[in-house]
C-alpha positions in Angstrom: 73.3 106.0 56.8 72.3 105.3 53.1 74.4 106.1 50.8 76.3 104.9 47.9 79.7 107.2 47.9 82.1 106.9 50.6 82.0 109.4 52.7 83.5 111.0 56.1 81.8 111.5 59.1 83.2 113.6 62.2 81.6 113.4 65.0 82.3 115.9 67.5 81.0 118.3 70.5 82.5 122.2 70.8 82.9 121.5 74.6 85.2 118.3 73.8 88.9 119.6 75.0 90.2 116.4 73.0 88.2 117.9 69.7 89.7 120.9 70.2 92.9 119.2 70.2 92.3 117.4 66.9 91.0 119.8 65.3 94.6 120.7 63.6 94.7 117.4 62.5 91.6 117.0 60.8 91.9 120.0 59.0 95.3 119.0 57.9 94.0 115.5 56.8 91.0 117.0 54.7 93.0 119.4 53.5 94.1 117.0 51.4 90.7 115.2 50.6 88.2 117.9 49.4 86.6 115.5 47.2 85.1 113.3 49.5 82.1 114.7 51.2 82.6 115.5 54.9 79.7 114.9 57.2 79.8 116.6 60.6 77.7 115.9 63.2 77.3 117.3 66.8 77.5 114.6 69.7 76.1 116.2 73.2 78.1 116.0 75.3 77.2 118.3 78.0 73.1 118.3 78.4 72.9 118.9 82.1 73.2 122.5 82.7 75.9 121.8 84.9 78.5 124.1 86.3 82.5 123.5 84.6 83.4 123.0 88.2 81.3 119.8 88.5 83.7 118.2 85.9 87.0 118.1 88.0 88.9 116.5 85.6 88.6 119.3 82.6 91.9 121.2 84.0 94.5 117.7 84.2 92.4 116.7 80.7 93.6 120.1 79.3 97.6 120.1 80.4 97.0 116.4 78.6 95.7 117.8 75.2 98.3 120.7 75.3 101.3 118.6 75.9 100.0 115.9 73.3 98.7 118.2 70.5 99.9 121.9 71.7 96.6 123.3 71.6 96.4 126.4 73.6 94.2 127.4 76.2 93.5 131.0 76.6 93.9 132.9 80.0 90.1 134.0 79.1 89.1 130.5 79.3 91.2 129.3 82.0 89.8 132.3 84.2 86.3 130.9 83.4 87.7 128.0 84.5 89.0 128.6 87.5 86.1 130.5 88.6 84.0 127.6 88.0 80.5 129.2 87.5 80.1 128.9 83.6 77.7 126.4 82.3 78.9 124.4 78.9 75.5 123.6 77.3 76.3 121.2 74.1 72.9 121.6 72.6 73.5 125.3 72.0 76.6 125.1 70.8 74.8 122.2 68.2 72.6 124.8 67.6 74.9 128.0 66.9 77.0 125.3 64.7 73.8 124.4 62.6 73.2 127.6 62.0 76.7 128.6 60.2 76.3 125.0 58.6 73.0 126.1 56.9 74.1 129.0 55.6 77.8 128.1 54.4 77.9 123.9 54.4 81.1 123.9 52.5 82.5 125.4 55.7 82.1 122.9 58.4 85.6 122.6 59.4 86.4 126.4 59.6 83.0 126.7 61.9 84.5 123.8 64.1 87.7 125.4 64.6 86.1 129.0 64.8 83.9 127.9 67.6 86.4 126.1 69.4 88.7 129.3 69.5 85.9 131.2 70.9 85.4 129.2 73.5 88.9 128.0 74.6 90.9 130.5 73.8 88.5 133.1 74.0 86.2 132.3 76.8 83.1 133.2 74.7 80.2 131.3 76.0 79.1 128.7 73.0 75.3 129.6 73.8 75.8 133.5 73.6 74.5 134.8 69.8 77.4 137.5 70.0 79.4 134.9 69.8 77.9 133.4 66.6 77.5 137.0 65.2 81.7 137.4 65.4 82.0 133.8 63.7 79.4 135.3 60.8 81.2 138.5 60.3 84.6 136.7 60.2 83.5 134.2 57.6 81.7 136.8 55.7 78.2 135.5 56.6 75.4 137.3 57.0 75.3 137.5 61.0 71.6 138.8 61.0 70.5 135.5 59.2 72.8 133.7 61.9 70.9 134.7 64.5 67.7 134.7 62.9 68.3 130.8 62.3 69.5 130.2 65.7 65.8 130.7 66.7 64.3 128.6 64.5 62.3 125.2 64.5 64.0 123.9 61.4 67.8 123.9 63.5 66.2 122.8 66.2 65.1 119.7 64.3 68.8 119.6 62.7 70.1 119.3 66.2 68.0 116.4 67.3 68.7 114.8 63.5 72.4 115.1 64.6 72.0 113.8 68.1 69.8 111.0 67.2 71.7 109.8 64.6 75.3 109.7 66.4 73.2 107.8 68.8 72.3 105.0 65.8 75.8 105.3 65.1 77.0 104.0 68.8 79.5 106.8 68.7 80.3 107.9 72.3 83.7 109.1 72.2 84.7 112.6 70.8 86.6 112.9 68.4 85.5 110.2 66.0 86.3 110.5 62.4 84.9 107.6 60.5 84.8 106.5 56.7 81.9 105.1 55.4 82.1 103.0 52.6 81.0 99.7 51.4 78.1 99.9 53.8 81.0 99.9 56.5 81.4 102.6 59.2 85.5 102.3 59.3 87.4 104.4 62.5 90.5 106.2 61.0 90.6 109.3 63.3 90.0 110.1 66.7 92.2 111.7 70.2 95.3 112.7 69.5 96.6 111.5 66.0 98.0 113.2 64.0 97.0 114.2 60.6 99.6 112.2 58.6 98.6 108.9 61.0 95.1 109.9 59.6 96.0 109.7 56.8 98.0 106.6 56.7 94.9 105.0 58.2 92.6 106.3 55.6 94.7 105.0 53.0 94.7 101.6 54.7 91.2 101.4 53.8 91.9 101.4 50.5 94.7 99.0 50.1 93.0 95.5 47.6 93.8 92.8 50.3 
């Protein structure tokens, strides 16, 4: 990525448990940092159309995240979970999150966390409009020009951007936060720390060795 000022990059996935789980702590850590512009990019996690009881380990992976970061799991989701049918399709979930990041790109973080409620607390399917039309209406969007830019080419094209390029980044775990500066990619977030061991790592970065 070319640019000049440091910036932050999160790279992430709406069917990640363990972004879900961070999610408090990234908000808390940029919270704190508004002035740095915050990159977010979708990772695809989940591009196989396969059913949640294919991935065996989700229900251990989520008592993990709960105990480490006390992220709750809703009974709506854990009743989609335990009937094992439901299909987690990351590139429409990339999709519904481009759309709300076209429209309101100041926002990113609230969309992360809004999505992630409505699946895992919720158990709102990530590749259902409705769901994208309660995220509008709660963030005082426009939830007809959500949907209308859920169909189109142009967030299609977004998606792919976003995929292509954590791909060039050789980013394969989710969460990643990174800093970019001095033509470095620098880790300083990711799995379960917290947002004050963020932080302490982010100002690391700046320390004149």
């Amino acid at each position: 990525m070319e640019t000049k000022q440091d910036t932050l990059i999160y790279v992430w996935d709406a069917y990640c448990g363990w972004c879900y789980g961070f999610s408090e702590s990234i908000r808390g850590f940029y919270k704190n940092h508004p002035e740095i512009p915050l990159t977010v990019l979708s990772g695809g996690l989940f591009l196989d159309n396969l059913p949640i009881k294919k991935f065996s380990y989700i229900s251990e992976g989520n008592k993990r995240i709960n105990k480490l970061t006390g992220a709750e799991f809703g009974p709506s989701y854990q009743a989609l979970l335990s009937e094992g049918t439901f299909t987690m399709n990351s590139k429409d979930a990339a999709i519904g999150f481009s759309a709300l990041r076209s429209l309101a790109p100041n926002h990113l973080l609230e969309f992360t966390s809004a999505m992630q409620k409505a699946f895992y607390y919720n158990g709102k399917s990530l590749s259902d409009p409705e769901t994208y039309r309660k995220i509008a209406i709660d963030h005082h969007l426009d939830p007809e020009q959500v949907l209308e830019r859920l169909k189109s080419q142009e967030t299609i094209i977004d998606v792919q951007n976003d995929f292509n390029t954590v791909q060039q980044l050789g980013i394969n775990s989710y969460p990643s936060l990174l800093l970019h500066k001095d033509n470095q990619l620098i880790p300083i977030g990711g799995g379960v720390m917290t947002s004050d061991k963020i932080e302490a790592r982010f100002k690391d970065c700046y320390i004149i060795k």
